[in-house]
Each structure stands twice: as C-alpha cells, then as structure tokens.
N, C-alpha and C positions, 0 to 999 in steps of 0.2 A: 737606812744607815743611822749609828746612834752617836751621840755627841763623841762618849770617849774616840771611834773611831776618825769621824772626823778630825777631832782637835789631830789624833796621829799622825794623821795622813798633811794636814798642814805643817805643823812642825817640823814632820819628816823632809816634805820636800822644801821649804824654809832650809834645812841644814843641808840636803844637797843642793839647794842654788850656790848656798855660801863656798862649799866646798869644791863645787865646779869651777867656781870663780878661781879658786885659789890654784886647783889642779892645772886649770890657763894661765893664769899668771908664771908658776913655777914652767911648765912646758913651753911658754915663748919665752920665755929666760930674756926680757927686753933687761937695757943697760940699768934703768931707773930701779926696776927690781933686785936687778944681781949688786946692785948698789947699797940698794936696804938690807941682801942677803949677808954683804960682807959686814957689815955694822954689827950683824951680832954676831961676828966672831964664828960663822960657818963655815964649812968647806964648800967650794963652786961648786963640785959636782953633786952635791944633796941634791938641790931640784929637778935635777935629772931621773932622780931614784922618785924624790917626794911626788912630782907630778905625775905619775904614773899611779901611786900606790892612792892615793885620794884620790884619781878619775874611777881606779877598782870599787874605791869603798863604796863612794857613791852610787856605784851600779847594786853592788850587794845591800845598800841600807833601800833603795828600791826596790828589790823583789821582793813581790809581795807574801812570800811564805817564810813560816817560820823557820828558823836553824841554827845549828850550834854556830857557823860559822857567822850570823847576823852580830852575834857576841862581842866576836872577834873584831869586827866590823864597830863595833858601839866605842868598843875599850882603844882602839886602833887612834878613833877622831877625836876622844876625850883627850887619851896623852896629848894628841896635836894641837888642840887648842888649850890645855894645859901649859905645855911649850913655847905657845906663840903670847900666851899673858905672860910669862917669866922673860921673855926677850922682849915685848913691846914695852913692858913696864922697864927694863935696864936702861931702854935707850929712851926714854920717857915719853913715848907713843900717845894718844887715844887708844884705850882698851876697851871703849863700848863696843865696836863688831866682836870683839873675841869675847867680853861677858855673856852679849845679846845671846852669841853662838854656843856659848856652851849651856847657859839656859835653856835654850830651844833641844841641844842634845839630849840634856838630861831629861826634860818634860819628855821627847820621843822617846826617850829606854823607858821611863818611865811608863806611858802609856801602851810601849810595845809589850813590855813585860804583864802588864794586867790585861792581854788580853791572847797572850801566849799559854799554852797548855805545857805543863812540865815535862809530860812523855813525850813532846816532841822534840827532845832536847837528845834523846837515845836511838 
C-alpha cells in the first residue's frame, strides 16, 4: 500500500469516527444536546432527520469503491460542518473539532479524487 492511500484511508475513517459521534449524539436526542440544538435557533425535529442522514453518509464515505454517489456523500458533510462553524461561532463555541473536521474532509476528497479514475464517474 502506498502513502497517498494510506494517508486516505486514515483521514477517512478520522471523519467517520467524527461523524458517527455526531449521528449518536443527534439520535439519543439527550436533553443537554436538544438544549445546545435550541440555542441556535433550530427546529426539534432536525436531529431526527440529521442523525439518520450522517449515520448514511458514513456508511457510503466507507465503501471502499468509487462513485458518483461518494460525491454526494463528500458535498453532503462539507455543508454540515460548514453549518455547524456558522452556528458554533454565533454562539461563540470552540470551533476546533469543526475546523480539525473539515480539514480532514477536504485532505479525504482530496486524496479520494487523485486516486479516482474519471470513467468511473459514468
């Protein structure tokens, strides 16, 4: 195995640990959570929809083959940690798990993309 893959494959599962974490957090929906949910001004029933759609992602940024849907998958957890810097920073949070996170996102597109063939993409 050769570095670029490795570093992937770390990274990768790096961003699904994070994301599973968060997938449990929003699905036991504890009070302390739904507490931090109301502070920025969301609706209750998101983490019902959110922790379901990030336990998905995570499965799909795991398999290990290429595809269009991987994409989907990339663009999907960037918005979400996009989202989650604009609201931790409102309410003036610690943003280093959501920097740390999205650096790690971007380095896995990054190294998923060099080492993705284009025709696999049709």
């Amino acid at each position: 195995m050769n570095l670029p893959k490795i570093l992937y494959w770390i990274t990768t599962v790096l961003v699904a640990a994070l994301f599973t974490f968060s997938a449990k957090m929003a699905l036991e929906a504890s009070p302390e959570y739904m507490e931090m949910w109301k502070g920025f001004g969301y609706p209750d029933y998101l983490p019902a929809i959110m922790g379901p759609l990030k336990a998905l992602a995570v499965i799909g940024l795991l398999i290990p083959r290429t595809s269009f849907l991987k994409h989907w998958v990339y663009a999907g957890l960037a918005f979400d940690l996009m989202l989650a810097i604009l609201a931790h920073n409102a309410l003036g949070h610690d943003l280093t798990l959501q920097i740390v996170g999205t650096v790690l996102l971007f380095v896995s597109y990054f190294l998923y993309m060099n080492k993705m063939e284009f025709k696999s993409l049709f």
